[in-house]
LUMSE-24151 format. One record per residue (C-alpha): x negated, y, z. Coordinates in steps of 0.05 Angstrom, whole numbers, padded with zeros to 5 digits, always signed. Layout:
// LUMSE-24151
XYZ...
END
This chain:
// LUMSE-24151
-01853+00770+03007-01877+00838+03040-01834+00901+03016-01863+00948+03061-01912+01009+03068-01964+00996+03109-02005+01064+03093-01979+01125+03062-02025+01184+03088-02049+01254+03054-02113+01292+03083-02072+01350+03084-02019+01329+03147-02014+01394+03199-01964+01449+03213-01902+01452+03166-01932+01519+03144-01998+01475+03127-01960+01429+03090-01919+01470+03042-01972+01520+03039-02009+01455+02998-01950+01425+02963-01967+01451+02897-02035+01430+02902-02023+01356+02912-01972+01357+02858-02023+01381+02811-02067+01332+02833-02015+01279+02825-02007+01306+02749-02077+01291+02737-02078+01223+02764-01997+01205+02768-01976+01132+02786-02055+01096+02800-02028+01024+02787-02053+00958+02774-02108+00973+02713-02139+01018+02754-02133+01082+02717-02117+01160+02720-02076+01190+02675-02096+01175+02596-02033+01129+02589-01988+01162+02655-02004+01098+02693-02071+01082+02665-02075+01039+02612-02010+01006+02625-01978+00961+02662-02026+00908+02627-02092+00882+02682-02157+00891+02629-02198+00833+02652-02146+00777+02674-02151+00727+02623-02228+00696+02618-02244+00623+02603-02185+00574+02579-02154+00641+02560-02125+00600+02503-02103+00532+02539-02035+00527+02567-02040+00475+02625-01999+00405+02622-01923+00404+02644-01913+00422+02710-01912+00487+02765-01977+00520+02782-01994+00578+02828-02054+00635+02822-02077+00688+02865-02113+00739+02838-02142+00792+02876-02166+00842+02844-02205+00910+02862-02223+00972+02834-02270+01028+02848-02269+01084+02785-02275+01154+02782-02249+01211+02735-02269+01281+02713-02338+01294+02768-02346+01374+02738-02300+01361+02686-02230+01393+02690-02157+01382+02674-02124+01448+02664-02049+01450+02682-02006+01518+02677-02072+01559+02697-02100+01509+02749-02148+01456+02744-02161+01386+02783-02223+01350+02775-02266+01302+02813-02219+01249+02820-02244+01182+02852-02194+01121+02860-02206+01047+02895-02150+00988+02885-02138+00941+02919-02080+00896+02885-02055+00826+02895-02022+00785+02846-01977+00730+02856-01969+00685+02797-01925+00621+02782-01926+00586+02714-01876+00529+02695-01886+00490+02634-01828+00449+02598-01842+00372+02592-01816+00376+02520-01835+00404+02459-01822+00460+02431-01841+00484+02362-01902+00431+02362-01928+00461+02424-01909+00475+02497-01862+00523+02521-01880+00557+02588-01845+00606+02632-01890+00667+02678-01877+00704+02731-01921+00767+02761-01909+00792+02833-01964+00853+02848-01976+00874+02911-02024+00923+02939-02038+01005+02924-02090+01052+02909-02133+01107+02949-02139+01170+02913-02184+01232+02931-02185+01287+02879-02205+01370+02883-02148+01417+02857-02171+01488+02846-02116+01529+02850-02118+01609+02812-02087+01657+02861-02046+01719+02837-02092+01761+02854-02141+01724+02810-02173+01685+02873-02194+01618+02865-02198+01567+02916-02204+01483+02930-02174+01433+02971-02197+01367+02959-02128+01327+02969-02110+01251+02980-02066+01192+02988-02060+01113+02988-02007+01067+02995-02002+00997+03007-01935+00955+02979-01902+00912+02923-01901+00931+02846-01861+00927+02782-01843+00855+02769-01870+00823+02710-01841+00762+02676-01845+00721+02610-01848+00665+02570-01911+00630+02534-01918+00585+02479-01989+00536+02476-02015+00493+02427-02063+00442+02419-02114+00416+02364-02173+00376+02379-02222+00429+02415-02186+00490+02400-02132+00512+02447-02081+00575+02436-02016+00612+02456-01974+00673+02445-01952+00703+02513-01890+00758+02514-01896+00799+02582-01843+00844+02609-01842+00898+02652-01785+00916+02702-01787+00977+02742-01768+00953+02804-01818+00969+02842-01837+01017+02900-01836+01076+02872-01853+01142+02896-01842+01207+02849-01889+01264+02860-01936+01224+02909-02015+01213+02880-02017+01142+02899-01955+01096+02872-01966+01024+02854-01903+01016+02803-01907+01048+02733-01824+01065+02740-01808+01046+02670-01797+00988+02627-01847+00959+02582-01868+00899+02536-01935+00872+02523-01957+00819+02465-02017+00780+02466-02050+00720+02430-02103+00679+02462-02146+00630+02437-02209+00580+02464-02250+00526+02435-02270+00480+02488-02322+00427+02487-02322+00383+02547-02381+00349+02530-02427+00413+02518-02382+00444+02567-02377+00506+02515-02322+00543+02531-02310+00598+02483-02241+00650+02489-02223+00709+02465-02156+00742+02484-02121+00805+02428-02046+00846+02450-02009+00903+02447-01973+00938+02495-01916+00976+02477-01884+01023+02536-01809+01045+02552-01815+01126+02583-01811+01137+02655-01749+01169+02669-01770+01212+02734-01828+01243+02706-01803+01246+02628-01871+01214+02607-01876+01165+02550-01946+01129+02545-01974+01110+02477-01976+01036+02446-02040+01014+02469-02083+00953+02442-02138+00906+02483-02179+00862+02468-02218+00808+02517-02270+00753+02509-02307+00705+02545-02366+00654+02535-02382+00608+02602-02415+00541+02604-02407+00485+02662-02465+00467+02696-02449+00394+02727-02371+00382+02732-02359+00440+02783-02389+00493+02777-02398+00545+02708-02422+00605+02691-02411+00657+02638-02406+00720+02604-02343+00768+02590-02314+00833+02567-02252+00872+02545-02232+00933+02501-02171+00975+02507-02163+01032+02457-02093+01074+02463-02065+01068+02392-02014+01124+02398-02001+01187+02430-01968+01203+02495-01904+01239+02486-01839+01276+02528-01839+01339+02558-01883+01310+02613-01948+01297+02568-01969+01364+02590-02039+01342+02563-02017+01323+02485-02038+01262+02473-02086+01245+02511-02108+01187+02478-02152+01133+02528-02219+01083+02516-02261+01039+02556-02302+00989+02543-02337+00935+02601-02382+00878+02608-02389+00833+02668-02409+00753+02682-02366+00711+02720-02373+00638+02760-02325+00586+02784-02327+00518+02820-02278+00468+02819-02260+00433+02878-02211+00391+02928-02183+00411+02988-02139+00357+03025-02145+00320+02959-02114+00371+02918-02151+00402+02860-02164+00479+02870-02206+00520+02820-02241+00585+02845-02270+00637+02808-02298+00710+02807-02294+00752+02755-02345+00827+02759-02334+00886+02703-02372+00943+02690-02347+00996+02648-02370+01054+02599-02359+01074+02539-02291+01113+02569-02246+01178+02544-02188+01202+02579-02200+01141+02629-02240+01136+02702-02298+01094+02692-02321+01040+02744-02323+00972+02769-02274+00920+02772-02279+00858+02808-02228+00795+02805-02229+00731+02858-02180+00681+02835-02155+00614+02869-02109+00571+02822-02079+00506+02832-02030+00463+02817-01951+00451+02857-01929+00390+02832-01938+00366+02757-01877+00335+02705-01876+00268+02697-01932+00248+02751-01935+00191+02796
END
């Protein structure tokens, strides 16, 4: 795996006079849109929403594959922006006009146990994110003299995130499919304090979700709907503790032949509890957003092995203390070997 920084660059490089002279505007701007990571987000939640990707789980959200080791590769991008005229004021100085694009890749194995386990199937996850935002934002900074001026300030990085690991436990009853997931995150990261753009939230965290689907092969109906709660650990750099936070996603997609489907999708994240530590500088700052999209996938073999493909397009609204924008997920899944196969 990578574990380097390919990019790391501010619009304010010069003279060392230059620099310092605009030191305390980028940190204000990093205040108002500290650790960008994976959901795409600014600060409403300090990374956004939490370490949790609104939008990943779709059709056969509830069905835990057969026993065996399979790989995905999501890619996933993001093009939001926060404030426009609307300020953030911070100790008599405002940033505004922040506009963010992600570009993330996640690397994802799944095992599942031959044997069963509480009537179902017991499987085991693991999350490696790679990838980094670009961030532009305006800081207007209030002089002593009472003299107001702007610098429009940014960043980007490019690198690996907090790893994210857990176990997953399916069922199955005729056309209905479901499983509880537990997801942890580690902050181990590359982390970066007082920089805009950092890809790793820097603090542990724990999210809880329950999927379900009905599936009928022979309408092709697939019908899945995806409910959790994430529950964050504080970051110890920037004393910042972001709120439990709830989501909700759904999905309805038919196939159309035996490779190809198409479908509809959403999700809704509502912050359930207030930000907190002496680094909420906000209050609260409770976070919303809501997006729709459509997604299509094909099924197919390459060198005789199955690979499924799919793309995955959000658009949001509905926001508060959130960017608002577009998300857009490719995803390649297959499988490595499987238990108990010839």
């Amino acid at each position: 795996m990578k574990n380097q920084r390919f990019d790391r660059s501010s619009s304010h490089a010069g003279s060392p006079r230059r620099r310092l002279g605009f030191t305390r505007i980028r940190r204000l701007a990093a205040a108002a849109v500290a650790a960008i990571a994976m959901s795409g987000g600014a600060q409403a939640a300090e990374n956004g929403a939490g370490f949790y990707l609104l939008g990943n789980k779709g059709p056969g959200a509830g069905v835990l594959p057969p026993p065996g080791v399979f790989f995905q590769n999501d890619f996933y991008f993001y093009d939001g922006h926060f404030g426009g005229s609307k300020g953030l004021p911070l100790n008599g100085n405002i940033v505004a006009g922040v506009k963010a694009q992600l570009y993330g890749d996640f690397l994802t194995f799944l095992a599942v146990a031959p044997w069963d386990v509480a009537g179902g199937n017991l499987g085991f996850t693991i999350v490696i994110p790679v990838g980094g935002p670009s961030i532009t934002a305006l800081a207007s900074v209030v002089g002593p003299r009472g003299n107001e001026f702007s610098r429009s300030v940014s960043d980007s990085t490019f690198t690996i995130g907090d790893l994210v690991f857990g176990p997953m436990l399916g069922w199955h009853a005729g056309k209905f499919h479901w499983n509880v997931t537990a997801l942890v995150n580690t902050p181990t990261g590359d982390y970066h304090p007082g920089q805009l753009a950092n890809v790793a939230f820097h603090h542990w965290g724990a999210d809880f979700t329950g999927s379900l689907t009905w599936l009928d092969p022979e309408l092709g109906l697939d019908l899945s709907m995806a409910i959790g709660v994430t529950v964050n650990g504080k970051n110890p750099v920037t004393n910042y503790k972001t709120g439990t936070e709830f989501h909700l996603e759904w999905s309805v997609s038919k196939n159309i032949g035996k490779q190809f489907s198409v479908g509809l999708l959403g999700y809704h994240y509502q912050q359930l509890s207030n930000d907190s530590g002496s680094g909420a500088r906000l209050g609260g700052f409770k976070g919303r957003v809501t997006a729709v999209g459509a997604t299509m996938a094909y099924n197919m073999l390459i060198a005789s092995h199955p690979v499924s493909a799919r793309i995955k397009f959000f658009s949001e609204f509905n926001t508060q203390n959130r960017p608002e924008g577009q998300a857009v997920f490719l995803t390649l899944s297959t499988p490595i070997t499987m238990f108990g196969a010839e």
